[in-house]
N, C-alpha and C positions, 0 to 999 in steps of 0.2 A: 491361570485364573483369568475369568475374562473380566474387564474392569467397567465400572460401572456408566461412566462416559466418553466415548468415542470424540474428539472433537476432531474437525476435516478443517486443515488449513494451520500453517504457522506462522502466520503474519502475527501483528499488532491483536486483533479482537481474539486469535488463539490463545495467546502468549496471555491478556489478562483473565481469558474464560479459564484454562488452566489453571494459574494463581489461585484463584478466589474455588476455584473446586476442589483443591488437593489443601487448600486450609480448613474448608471443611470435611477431612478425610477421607472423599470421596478419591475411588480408583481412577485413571484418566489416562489414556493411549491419545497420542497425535501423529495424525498420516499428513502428508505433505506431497504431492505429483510432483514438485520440483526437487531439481537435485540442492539448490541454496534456499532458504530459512527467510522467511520476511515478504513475499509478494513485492510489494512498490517499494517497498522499503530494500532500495537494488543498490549497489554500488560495483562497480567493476573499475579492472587493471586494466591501463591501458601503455604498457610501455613502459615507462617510467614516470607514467599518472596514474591520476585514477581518477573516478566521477560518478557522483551519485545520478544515475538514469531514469528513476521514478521520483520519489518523495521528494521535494528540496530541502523541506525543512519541517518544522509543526511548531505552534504553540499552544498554551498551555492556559483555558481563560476562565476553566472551573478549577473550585479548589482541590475538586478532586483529580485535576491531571498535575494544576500546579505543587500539588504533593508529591505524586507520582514523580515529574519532573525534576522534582528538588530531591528525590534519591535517585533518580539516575545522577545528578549531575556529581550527587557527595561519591556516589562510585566511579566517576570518571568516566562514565561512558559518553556524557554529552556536551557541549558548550552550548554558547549563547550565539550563537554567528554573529548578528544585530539587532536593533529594537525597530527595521525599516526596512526599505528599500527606495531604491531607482523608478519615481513613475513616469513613465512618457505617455503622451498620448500617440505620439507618433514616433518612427526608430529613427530619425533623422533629426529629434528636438534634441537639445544640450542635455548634458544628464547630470542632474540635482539628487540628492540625496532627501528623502524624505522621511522621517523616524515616528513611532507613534507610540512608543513606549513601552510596547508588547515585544518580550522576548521571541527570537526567532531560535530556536535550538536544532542543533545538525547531531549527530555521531560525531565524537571526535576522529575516529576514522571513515565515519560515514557511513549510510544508515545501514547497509547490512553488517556492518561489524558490530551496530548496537542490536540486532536483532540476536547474533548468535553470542553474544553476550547477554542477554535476557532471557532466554532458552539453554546456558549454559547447566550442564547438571542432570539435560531431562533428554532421556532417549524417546527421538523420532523416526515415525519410519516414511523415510523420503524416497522422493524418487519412486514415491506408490499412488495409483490412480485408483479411487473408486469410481468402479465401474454401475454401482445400482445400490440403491438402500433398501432394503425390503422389509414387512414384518415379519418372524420368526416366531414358535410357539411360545418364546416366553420372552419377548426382546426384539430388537435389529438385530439383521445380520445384514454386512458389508459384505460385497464382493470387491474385488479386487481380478484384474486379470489372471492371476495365479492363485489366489487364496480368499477364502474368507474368517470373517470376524464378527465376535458376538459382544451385543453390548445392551445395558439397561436406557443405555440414553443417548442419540445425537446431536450434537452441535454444528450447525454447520459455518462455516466463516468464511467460505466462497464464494466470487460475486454471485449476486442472486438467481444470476438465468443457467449458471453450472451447477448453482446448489439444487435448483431444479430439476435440471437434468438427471443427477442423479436419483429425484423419487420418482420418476415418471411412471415407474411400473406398480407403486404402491396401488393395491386397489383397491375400491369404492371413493368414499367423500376425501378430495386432496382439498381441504380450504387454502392449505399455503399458495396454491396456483392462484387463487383470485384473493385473496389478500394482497400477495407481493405482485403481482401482475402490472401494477404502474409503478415499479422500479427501473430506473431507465438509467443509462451511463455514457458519457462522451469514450470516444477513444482517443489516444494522445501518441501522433509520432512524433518520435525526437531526434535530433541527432548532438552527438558529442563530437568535440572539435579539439584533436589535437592540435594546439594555438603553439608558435615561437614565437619564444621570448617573453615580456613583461602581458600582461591583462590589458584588453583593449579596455577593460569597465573600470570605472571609477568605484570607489572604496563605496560600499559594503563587497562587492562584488555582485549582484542580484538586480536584475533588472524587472518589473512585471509592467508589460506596456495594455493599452487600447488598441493595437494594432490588432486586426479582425483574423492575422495569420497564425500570429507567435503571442503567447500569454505568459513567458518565463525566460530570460537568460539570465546565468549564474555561473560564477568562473569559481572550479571548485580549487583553484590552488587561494584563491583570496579566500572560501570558503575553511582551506587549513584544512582539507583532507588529499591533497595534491603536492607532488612532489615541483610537478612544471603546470604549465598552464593547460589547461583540459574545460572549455566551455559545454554547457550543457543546454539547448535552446527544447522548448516544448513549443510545440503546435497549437494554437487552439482546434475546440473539437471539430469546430462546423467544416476548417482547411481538411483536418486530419482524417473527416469520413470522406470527404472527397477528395483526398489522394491514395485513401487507405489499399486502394488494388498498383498503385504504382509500385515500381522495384524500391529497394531500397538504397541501390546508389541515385535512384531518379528525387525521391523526397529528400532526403539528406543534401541534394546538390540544390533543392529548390529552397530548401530552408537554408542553406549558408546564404545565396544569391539574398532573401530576402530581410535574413542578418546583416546583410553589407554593409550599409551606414554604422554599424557597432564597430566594424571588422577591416582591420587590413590584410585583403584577401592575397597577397603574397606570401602571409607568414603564417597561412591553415595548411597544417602539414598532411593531416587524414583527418576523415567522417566516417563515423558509428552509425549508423540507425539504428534506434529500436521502436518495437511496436506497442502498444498499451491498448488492448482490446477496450477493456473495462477502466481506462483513469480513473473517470471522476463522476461520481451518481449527480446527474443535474434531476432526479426527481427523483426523493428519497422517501422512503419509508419512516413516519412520521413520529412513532416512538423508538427507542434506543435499540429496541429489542423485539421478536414476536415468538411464542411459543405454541405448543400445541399438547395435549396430554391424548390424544389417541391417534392412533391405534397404541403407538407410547412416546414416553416423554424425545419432546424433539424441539429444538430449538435455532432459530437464524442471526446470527451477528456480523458485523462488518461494518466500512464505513459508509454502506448504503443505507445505516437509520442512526434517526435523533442528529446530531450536529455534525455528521460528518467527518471529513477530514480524518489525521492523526488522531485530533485528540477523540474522534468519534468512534473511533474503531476502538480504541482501549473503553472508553466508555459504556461501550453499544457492547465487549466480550465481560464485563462483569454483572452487567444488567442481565445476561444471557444465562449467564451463571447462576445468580439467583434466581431466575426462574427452573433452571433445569434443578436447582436442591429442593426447594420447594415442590415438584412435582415428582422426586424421588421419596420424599420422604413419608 
């Protein structure tokens, strides 16, 4: 039986568009192109570390996440890391801790193990790429490299320029192309540092500076998803488009060099790069959600509309939701 909505993506705005559709009985399939569950919400092995590579952290500052929040937390999937962080203006100032009373919440093992724990229960099919969304005589139909699939509704939860992608062949009036059209996104290279011995960083462990390079370091063994010491540095965007064609032992060696003042570069034992095409939407789409009812019900969520961030993706996928019942019904 084909189900009534297809959502693409199993991040954060999947995972709530989901919930709020199968509580109102609606049918729901989720495809996912990666082989792991959650987009940013990444955490990898490193040895005998580990370290979250995308998300650091989120909180929580409508009541409707601080709800959500407070049953993750009674389930045990999440802590509280701090209520703060490390601000420098520069990587070579003394480093103070600075708190503001907003919890900072991590995965207790780190954010993809909260992801497939939020997804536990619900068969996806990963490691599948839609290749084209098209209209059908009574519906979407999904292609897939190998297969296709029918459905009364799409959701899409991909950053915006690949949710794209995929309607490009719909034909006559596409409004989503000039609606979402000033949706924009930094990229973010990072690199993880297998660190010996103790944390160079002072307690919380989380650094967020004004340096025009690096906008994040956070030591995830003080974060409590780490066995050993495993630092995790983000680039800002404006370094990371202009290194973005370098190798990745090339950025990775230029972001330790430019960690230095954090670092006793004797006791970095190996570097990670990873790549982050789409980070962080610096020009978002202004409500949580956007819909459209023809050719048929079709819908965009993620954390490129309404507030962003973590909490705007969970946000931005139940707002999505209710639109996509409402124009099923």
């Amino acid at each position: 039986m084909n189900p009534d909505v297809i959502i693409i993506g199993a991040g954060l705005a999947g995972w709530s568009a989901n919930r709020e559709l199968e509580k109102h009985g609606l049918r729901t399939a989720v495809v996912e192109k990666s082989r792991g569950l959650g987009g940013r919400m990444a955490t990898r092995r490193l040895n005998d570390g580990r370290a979250d590579h995308g998300a650091q952290f989120f909180t929580a500052r409508s009541q409707s996440m601080k709800q959500t929040a407070k049953e993750w937390e009674a389930a045990g999937y999440i802590r509280n890391w701090s209520n703060g962080f490390i601000q420098l203006e520069s990587l070579d100032q003394k480093q103070h801790f600075q708190g503001d009373g907003h919890p900072r919440y991590v995965g207790r093992a780190g954010m993809a193990p909260l992801m497939k724990n939020l997804w536990k229960g619900k068969t996806i099919e990963k490691e599948t790429k839609i290749t084209a969304v098209m209209p059908g005589e009574e519906g979407w139909q999904l292609r897939t490299d190998t297969d296709q699939m029918k459905t009364r509704a799409v959701l899409l939860t991909a950053p915006v320029p690949q949710s794209l992608e995929m309607l490009q062949n719909v034909p006559g009036e596409r409004r989503w192309e000039e609606d979402l059209s000033s949706v924009r996104y930094d990229p973010c290279l990072s690199v993880m540092i297998e660190y010996e011995g103790e944390s160079p960083l002072k307690e919380p462990g989380g650094i967020q500076t004004k340096d025009p390079r690096i906008q994040f370091v956070g030591c995830n063994y003080q974060k409590g998803i780490s066995d050993s010491c495993v630092l995790t540095v983000h680039a800002e965007g404006d370094w990371s488009r202009e290194h973005w064609d370098d190798s990745g032992e090339a950025f990775a060696e230029e972001l330790c060099r430019i960690a230095g003042p954090l670092l006793d570069r004797k006791k970095v034992r190996k570097l990670h790069p990873k790549r982050w095409r789409y980070a962080k939407p610096v020009h978002m789409y202004p409500d949580r959600s956007r819909s459209y009812d023809s050719p048929y019900p079709l819908a965009f969520a993620g954390d490129a509309f309404g507030e962003g961030k973590v909490e705007g993706a969970v946000l931005s996928g139940k707002d999505a939701a209710g639109k996509i019942i409402s124009l099923l019904q």
